[in-house]
C-alpha positions as CSV (number, residue, x, y, z in Angstrom):
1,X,140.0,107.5,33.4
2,X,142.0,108.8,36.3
3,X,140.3,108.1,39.8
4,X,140.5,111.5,40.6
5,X,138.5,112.3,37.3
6,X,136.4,109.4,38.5
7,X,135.7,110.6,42.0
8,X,134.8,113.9,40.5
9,X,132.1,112.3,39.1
10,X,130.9,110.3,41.8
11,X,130.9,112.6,44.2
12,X,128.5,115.1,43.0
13,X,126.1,112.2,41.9
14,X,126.1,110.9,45.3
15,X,125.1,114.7,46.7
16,X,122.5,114.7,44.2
17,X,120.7,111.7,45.3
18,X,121.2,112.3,48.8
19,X,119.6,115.5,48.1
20,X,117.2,114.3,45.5
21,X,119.3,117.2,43.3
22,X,117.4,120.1,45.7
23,X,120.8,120.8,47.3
24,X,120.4,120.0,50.8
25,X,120.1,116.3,52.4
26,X,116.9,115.2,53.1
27,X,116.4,114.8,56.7
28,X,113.4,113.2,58.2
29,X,112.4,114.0,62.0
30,X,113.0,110.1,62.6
31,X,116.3,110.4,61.9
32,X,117.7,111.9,64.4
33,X,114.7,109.7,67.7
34,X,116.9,108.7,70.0
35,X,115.3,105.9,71.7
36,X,114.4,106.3,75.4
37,X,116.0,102.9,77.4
38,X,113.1,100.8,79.4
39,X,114.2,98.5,81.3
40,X,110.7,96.6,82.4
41,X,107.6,98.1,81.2
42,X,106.3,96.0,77.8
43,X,103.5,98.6,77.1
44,X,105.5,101.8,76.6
45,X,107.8,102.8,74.0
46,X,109.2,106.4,74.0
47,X,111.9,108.1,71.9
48,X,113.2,112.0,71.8
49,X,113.7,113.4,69.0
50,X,114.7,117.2,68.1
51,X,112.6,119.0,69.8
52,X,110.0,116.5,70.7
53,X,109.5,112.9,72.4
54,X,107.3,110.3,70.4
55,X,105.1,108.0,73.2
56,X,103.2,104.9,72.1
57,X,101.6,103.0,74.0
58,X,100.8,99.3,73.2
59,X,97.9,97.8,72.8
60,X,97.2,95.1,76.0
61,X,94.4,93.2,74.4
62,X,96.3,93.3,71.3
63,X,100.0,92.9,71.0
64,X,100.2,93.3,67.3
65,X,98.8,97.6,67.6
66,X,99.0,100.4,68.5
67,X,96.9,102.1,71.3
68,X,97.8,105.3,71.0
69,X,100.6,107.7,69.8
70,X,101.7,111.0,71.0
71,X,104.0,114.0,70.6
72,X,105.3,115.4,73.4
73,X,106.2,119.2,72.7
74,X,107.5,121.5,74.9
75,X,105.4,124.8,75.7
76,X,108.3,126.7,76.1
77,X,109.9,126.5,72.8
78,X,108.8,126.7,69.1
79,X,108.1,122.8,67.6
80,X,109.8,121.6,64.8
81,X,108.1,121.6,61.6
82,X,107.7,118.4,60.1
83,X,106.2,116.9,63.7
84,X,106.2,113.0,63.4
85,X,102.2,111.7,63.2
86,X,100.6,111.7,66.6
87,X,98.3,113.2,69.4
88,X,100.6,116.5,69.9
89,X,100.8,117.2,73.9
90,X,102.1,120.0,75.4
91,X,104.2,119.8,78.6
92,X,104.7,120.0,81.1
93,X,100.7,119.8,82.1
94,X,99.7,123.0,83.7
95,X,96.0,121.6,83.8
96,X,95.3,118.1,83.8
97,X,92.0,115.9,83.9
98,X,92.8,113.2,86.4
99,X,90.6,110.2,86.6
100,X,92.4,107.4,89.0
101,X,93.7,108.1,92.2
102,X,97.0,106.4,91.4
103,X,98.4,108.7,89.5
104,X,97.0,111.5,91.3
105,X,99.2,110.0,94.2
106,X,101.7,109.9,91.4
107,X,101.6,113.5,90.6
108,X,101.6,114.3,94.6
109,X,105.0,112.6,95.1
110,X,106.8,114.0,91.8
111,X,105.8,117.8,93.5
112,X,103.4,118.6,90.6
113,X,100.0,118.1,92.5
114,X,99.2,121.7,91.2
115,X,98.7,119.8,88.0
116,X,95.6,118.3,89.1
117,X,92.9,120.5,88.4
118,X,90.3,118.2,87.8
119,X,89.2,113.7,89.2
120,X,87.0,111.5,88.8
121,X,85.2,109.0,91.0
122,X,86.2,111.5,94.3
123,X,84.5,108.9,96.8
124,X,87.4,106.5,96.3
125,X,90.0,108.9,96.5
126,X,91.8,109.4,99.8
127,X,93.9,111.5,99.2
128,X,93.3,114.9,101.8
129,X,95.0,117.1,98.9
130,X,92.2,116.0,96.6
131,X,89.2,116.4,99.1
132,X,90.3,119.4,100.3
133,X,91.5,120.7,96.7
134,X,87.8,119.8,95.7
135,X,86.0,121.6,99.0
136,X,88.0,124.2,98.2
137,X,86.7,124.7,94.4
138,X,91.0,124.6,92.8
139,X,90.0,120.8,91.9
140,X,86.5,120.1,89.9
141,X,84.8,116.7,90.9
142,X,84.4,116.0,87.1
143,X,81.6,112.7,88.4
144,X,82.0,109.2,87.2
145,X,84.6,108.1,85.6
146,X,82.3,105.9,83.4
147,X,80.1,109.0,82.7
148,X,82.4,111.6,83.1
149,X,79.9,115.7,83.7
150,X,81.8,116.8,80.0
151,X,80.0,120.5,80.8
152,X,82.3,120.7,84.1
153,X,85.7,119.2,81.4
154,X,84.9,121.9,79.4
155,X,84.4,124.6,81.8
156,X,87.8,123.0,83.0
157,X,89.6,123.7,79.8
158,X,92.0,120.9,80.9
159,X,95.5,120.7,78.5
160,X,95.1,116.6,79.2
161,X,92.8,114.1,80.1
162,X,94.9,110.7,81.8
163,X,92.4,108.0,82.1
164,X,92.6,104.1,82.2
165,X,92.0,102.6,78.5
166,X,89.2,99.3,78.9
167,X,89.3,97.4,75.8
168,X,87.2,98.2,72.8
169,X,87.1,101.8,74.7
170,X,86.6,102.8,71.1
171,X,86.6,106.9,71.0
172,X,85.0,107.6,74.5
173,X,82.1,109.0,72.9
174,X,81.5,113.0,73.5
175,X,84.6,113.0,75.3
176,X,86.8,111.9,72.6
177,X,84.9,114.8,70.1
178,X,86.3,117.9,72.5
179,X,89.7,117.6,70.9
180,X,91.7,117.8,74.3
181,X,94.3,115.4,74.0
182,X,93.6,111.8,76.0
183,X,96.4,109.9,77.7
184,X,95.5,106.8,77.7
185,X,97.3,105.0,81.1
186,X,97.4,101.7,80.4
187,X,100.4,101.1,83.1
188,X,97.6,99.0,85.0
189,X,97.5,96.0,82.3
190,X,101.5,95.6,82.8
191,X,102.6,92.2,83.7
192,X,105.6,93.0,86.2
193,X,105.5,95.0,89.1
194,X,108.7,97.0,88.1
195,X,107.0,97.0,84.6
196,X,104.0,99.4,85.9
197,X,106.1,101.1,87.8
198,X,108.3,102.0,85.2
199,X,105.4,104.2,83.4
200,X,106.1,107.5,86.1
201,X,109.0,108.2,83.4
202,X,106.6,109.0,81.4
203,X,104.3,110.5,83.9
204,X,107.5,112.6,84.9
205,X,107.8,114.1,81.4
206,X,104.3,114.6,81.3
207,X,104.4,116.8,84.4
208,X,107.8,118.1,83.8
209,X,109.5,115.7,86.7
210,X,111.7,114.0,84.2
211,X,114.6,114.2,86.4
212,X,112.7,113.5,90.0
213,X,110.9,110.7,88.1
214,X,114.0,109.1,86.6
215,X,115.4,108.7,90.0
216,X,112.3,107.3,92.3
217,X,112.3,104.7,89.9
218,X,116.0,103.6,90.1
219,X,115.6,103.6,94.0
220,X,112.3,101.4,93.8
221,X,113.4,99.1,91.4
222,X,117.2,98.6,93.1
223,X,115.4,98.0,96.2
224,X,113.1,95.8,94.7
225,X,115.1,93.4,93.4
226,X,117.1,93.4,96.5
227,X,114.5,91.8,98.2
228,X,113.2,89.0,95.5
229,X,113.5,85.7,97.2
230,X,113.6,82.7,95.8
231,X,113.3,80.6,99.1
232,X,112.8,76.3,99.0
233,X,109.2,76.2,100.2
234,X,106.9,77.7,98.6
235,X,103.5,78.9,100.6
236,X,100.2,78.4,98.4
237,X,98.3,81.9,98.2
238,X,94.5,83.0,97.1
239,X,93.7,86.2,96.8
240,X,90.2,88.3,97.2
241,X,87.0,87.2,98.0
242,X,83.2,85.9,97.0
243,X,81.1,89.2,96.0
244,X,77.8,88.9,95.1
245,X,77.5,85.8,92.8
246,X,81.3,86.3,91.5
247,X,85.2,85.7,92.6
248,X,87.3,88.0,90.8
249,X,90.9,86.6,91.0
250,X,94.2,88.7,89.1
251,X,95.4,86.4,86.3
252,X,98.5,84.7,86.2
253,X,100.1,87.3,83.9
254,X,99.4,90.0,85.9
255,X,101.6,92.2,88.2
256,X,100.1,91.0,91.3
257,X,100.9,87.1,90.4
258,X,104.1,88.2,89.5
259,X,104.8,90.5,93.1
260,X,103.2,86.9,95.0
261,X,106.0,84.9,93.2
262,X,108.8,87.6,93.6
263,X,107.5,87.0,97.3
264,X,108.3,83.1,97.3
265,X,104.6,82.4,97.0
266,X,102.9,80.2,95.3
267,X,99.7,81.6,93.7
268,X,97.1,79.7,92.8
269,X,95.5,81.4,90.3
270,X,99.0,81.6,88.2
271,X,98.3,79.5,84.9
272,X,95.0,81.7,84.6
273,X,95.7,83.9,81.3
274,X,95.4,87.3,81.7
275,X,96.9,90.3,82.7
276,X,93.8,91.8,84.1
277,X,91.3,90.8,86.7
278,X,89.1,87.4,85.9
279,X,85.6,87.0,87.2
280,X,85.3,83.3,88.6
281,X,82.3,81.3,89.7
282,X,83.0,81.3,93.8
283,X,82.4,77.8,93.2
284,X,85.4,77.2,91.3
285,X,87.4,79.6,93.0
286,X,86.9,77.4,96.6
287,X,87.5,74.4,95.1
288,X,91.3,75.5,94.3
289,X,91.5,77.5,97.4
290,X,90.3,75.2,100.1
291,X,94.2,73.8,101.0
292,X,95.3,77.7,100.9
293,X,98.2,78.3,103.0
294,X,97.6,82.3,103.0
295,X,94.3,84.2,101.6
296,X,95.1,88.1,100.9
297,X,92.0,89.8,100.8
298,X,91.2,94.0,100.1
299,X,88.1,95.4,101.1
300,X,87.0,99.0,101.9
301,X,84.8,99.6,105.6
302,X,85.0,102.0,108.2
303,X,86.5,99.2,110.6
304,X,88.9,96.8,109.9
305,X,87.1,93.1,109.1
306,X,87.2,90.3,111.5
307,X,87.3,86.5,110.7
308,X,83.8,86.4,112.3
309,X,82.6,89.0,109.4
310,X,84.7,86.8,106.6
311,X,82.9,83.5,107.9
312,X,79.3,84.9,107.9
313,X,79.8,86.5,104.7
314,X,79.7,83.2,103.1
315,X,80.1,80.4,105.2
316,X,81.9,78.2,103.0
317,X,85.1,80.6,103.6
318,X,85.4,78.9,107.1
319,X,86.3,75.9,105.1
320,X,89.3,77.2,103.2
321,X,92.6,76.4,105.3
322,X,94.4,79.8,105.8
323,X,90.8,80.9,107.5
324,X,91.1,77.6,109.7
325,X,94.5,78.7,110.6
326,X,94.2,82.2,111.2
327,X,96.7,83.5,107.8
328,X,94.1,85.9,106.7
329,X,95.5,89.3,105.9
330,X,93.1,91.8,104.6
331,X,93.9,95.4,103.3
332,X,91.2,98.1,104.1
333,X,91.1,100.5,101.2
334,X,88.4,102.7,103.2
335,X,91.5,103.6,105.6
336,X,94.6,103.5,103.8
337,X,95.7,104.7,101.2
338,X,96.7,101.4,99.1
339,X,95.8,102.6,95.7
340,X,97.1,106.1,95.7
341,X,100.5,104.7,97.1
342,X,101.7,101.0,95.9
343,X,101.0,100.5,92.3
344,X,104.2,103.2,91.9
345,X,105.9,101.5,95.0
346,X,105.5,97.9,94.4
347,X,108.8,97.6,96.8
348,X,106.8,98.5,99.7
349,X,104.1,96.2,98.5
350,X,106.6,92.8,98.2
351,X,108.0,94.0,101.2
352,X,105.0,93.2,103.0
353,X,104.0,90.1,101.4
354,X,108.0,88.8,102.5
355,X,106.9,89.3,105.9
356,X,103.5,87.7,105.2
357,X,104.7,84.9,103.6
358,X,108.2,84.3,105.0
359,X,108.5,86.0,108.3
360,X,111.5,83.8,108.6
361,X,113.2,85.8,106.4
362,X,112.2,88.8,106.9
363,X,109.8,89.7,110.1
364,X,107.6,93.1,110.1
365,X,104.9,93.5,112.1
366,X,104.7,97.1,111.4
367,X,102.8,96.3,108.4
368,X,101.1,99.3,106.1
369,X,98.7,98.0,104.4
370,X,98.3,94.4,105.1
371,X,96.6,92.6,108.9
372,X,95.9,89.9,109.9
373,X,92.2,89.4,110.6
374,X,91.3,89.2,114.1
């Protein structure tokens, strides 16, 4: 046999099974996902494909699943047929359920706050857009976040629901039976700084801020890592305080252990695994903090705390050394707006712990968030 006879036979068997003998290559929508480069978040995993962009999102308390999967589709144009399995979405958001105050910050600072048509929990938010968005009946105060009024969510008709996932959040009971798609932000539980931050590229797509998105994040995250310091000494730091019969400290894996050692701190708290907050006897929690060169404390009042106030609260805080020496810096949440502002802007956030920390290196008493405790 010739090979030309022979690759006149080949050929067309080849085409055949390409084509499982239909005539036309068989061509999944997979095939043509282009992934979507992250460079720091762990949780998130996003790839566009024609027409379309695939979202999962990890699961924190299990590193093995999936929380959540999700087409993205745009409104604008006709979907694809064969859509890959997933929650479809359509964006951008015209109508959003928002729950947390960070990502209504979020939304603010991309230019979409028209978005937000509907929060939770509106005595923690302090945002003026979202008070006066809500007194003015174009937001819906939608109640508790825990227990959310679903009468008022369907009255809303929202086109997405962002909340924070817990784990074992299961379905979310009525809410999860209305059949309004649920994004499920679980930027919180990342373990870097830059990694949480990271998530407004997806919050950008959401909203239809891709492109205002992608580049707030490369500004953060260059100036971030401009300021990392990796200095010889290494100041011990606790963080939070005694309330009620419990010390909740941020574990070791977490993105605030991570911003205190980008700092050139040393937390004490650091070999405590988890990602999320840990409840701690206040017992325990002063044995490891009593030689504490700095104690970083958030609280929400209408005036700013004193030392006196720290020291009555329970008087074995007197005892811990950063109280002895005056290197108490407390955050009020009641008159700033911390929440709706750092956890996208951890560069303003390790900015200020520098200066905390190692005013050597880089002095600011001009501080945003952080004060010392008079």
């Amino acid at each position: 046999m010739t090979t030309k006879n022979f690759c006149g036979i080949l050929m067309p068997l080849l085409l055949c099974l390409l084509s499982s003998c239909t005539g036309k290559v068989r061509q999944t929508p997979h095939d043509t996902e282009r992934t979507v480069e992250l460079e720091y978040a762990q949780l998130l995993k996003m790839r566009t494909g024609d027409g379309y962009t695939t979202v999962e999102i990890l699961n924190p308390w299990d590193s093995a699943a999936i929380l959540h999967r999700y087409v993205l589709v745009p409104k604008d144009s006709k979907p694809p047929r064969n859509l890959p399995e997933g929650d479809v979405v359509y964006i951008p958001l015209k109508r959003a359920a928002v729950y947390s105050s960070v990502h209504c910050g979020l939304a603010d600072e991309l230019g979409a706050f028209a978005a937000v048509r509907g929060v939770c929990d509106l005595q923690f938010i302090n945002l003026p857009k979202v008070q006066l968005g809500v007194e003015q009946g174009s937001i819906t105060d939608l109640g508790s976040s825990m227990a959310p009024n679903i009468e008022r969510i369907i009255n809303l008709q929202p086109d997405a629901i962002l909340l924070s996932p817990f784990e074992n959040s299961g379905s979310y009971g009525k809410l999860g039976k209305l059949h309004i798609p649920i994004i499920e932000c679980a930027d919180y539980m990342e373990t870097t700084p830059l990694g949480r931050a990271e998530w407004m590229k997806l919050f950008g797509l959401l909203l239809g801020r891709e492109r205002e998105a992608d580049s707030l994040f490369a500004a953060i995250s260059k100036r971030y890592n401009r300021m990392r310091r990796t200095p010889s000494e290494h100041p011990t730091v606790v963080t939070e305080m005694k309330t009620g019969s419990t010390w909740y400290v941020a574990g070791g894996r977490s993105y605030v252990s991570t911003l205190i050692r980008d700092a050139g701190g040393n937390y004490l708290f650091k070999d405590v695994a988890s990602t999320g907050s840990v409840p701690q006897s206040p017992e325990k929690v002063f044995d490891m903090a009593q030689k504490a060169d700095v104690w970083l404390i958030k609280y929400g009042q209408p005036k700013d705390m004193t030392l006196t106030e720290l020291g009555e609260a329970w008087p074995a805080n007197r005892h811990i050394k950063a109280y002895r020496d005056g290197e108490v810096y407390g955050c009020n949440l009641t008159t700033s707006l911390f929440y709706e502002a750092t956890p996208f802007h951890p560069d303003i956030l390790l900015e200020e712990y520098i200066s905390i920390l190692h005013p050597e290196i880089h002095a600011k008493k001009d501080r945003k968030y952080y004060h010392k405790l008079k």
